[in-house]
Residue frames as qw, qx, qy, qz and C-alpha x, y, z in Angstrom:
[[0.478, -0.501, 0.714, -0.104, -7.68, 4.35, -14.76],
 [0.803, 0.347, -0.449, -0.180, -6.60, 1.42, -16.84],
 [0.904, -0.388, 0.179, 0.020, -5.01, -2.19, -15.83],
 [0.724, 0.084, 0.213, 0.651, -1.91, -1.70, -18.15],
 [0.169, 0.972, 0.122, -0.108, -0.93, 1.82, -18.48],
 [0.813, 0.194, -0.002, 0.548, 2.30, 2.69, -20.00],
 [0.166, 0.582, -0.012, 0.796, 2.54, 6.25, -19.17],
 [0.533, -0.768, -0.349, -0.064, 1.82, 5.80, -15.55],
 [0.544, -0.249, -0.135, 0.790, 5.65, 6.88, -14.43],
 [0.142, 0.310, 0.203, 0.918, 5.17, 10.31, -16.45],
 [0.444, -0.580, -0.577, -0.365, 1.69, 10.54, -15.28],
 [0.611, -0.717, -0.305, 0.138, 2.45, 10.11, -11.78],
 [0.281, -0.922, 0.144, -0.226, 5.53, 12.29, -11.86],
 [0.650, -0.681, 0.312, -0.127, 7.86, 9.69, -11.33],
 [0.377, 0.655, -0.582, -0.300, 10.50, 7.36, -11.87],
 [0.791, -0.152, -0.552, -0.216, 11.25, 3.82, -11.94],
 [0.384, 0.310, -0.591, 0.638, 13.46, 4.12, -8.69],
 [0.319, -0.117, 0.324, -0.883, 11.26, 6.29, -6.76],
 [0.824, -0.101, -0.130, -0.543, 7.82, 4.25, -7.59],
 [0.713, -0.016, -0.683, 0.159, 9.92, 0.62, -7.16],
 [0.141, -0.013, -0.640, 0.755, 10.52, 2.23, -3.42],
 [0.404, -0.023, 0.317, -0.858, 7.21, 3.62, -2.93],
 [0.770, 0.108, -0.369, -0.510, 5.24, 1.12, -4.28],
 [0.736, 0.024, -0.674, 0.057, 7.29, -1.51, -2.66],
 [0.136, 0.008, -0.709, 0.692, 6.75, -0.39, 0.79],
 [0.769, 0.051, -0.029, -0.636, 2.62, 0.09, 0.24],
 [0.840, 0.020, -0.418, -0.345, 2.76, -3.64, -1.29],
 [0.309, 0.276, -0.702, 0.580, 4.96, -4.89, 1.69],
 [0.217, -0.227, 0.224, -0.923, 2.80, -3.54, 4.01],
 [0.766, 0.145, 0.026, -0.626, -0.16, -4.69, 2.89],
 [0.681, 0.097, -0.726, 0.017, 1.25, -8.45, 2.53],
 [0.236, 0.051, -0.807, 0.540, 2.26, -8.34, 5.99],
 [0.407, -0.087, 0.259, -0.872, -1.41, -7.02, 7.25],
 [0.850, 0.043, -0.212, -0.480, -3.13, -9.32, 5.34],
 [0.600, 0.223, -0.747, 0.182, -0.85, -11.98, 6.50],
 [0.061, 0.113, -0.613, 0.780, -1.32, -10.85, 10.15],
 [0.566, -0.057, -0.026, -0.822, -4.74, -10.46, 9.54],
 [0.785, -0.004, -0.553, -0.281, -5.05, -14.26, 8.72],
 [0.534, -0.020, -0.658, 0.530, -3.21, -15.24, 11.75],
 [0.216, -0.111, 0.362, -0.900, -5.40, -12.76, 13.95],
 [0.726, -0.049, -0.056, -0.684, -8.63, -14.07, 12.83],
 [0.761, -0.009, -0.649, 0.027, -7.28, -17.80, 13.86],
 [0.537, -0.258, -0.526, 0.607, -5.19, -16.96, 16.96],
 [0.122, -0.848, -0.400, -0.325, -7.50, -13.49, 18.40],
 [0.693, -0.624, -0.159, 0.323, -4.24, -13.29, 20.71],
 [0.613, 0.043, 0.324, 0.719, -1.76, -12.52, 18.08],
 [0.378, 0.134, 0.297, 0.867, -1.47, -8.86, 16.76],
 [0.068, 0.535, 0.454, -0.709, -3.71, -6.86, 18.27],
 [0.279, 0.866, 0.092, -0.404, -4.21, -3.72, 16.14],
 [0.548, -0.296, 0.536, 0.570, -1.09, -4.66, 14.02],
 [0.472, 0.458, 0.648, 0.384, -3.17, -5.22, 10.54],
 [0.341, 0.820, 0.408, 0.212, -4.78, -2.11, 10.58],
 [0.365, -0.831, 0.077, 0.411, -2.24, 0.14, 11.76],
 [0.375, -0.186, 0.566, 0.711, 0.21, -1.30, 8.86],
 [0.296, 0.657, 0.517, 0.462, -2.78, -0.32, 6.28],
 [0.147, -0.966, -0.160, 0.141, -2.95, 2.90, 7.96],
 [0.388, -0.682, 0.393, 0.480, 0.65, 3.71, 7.33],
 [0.314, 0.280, 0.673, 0.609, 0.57, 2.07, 3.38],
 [0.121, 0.883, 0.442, 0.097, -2.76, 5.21, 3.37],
 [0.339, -0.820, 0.200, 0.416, -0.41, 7.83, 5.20],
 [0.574, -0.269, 0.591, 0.500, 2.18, 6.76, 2.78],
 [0.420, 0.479, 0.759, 0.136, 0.06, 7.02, 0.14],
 [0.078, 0.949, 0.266, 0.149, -1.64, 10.48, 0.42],
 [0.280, -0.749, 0.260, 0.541, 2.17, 12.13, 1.37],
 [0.359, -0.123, 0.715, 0.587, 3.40, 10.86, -2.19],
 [0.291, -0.010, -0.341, -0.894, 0.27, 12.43, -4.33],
 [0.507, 0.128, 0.427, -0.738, -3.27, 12.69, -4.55],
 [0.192, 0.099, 0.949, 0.229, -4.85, 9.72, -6.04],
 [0.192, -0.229, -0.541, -0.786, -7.99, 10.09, -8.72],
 [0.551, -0.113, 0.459, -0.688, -11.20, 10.47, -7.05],
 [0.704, 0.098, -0.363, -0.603, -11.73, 6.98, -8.92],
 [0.404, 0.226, -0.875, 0.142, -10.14, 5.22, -7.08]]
């Protein structure tokens, strides 16, 4: 695993279409948890289960689109 990889489309199988959609509904997600999250841990009223449910669904998402390195 590297922090710049240029061959990660081939790698993963994919294109730029397909990863700009998948990739932008994981990082979506995960803004809006962590955003919820911050606003949960102020107001304990707001968003119940919200945060972790959306990370659960960026994981779900995750492991239907391929299997990620055990390094990660």
């Amino acid at each position: 695993m590297k922090l710049i990889n240029f061959n990660h489309l081939k790698e993963a199988n994919s294109n730029y279409f397909h990863h700009f959609y998948y990739s932008g509904q994981c990082t979506l997600l995960c803004l809006g948890a962590g955003f919820l999250g911050m606003i949960h841990t102020i107001f304990p009223f707001v968003g119940d289960f919200y945060a972790p449910v959306m990370v659960k669904k960026a994981i779900e998402i995750t492991k239907n689109e391929f299997t990620a390195p055990d390094s990660i």
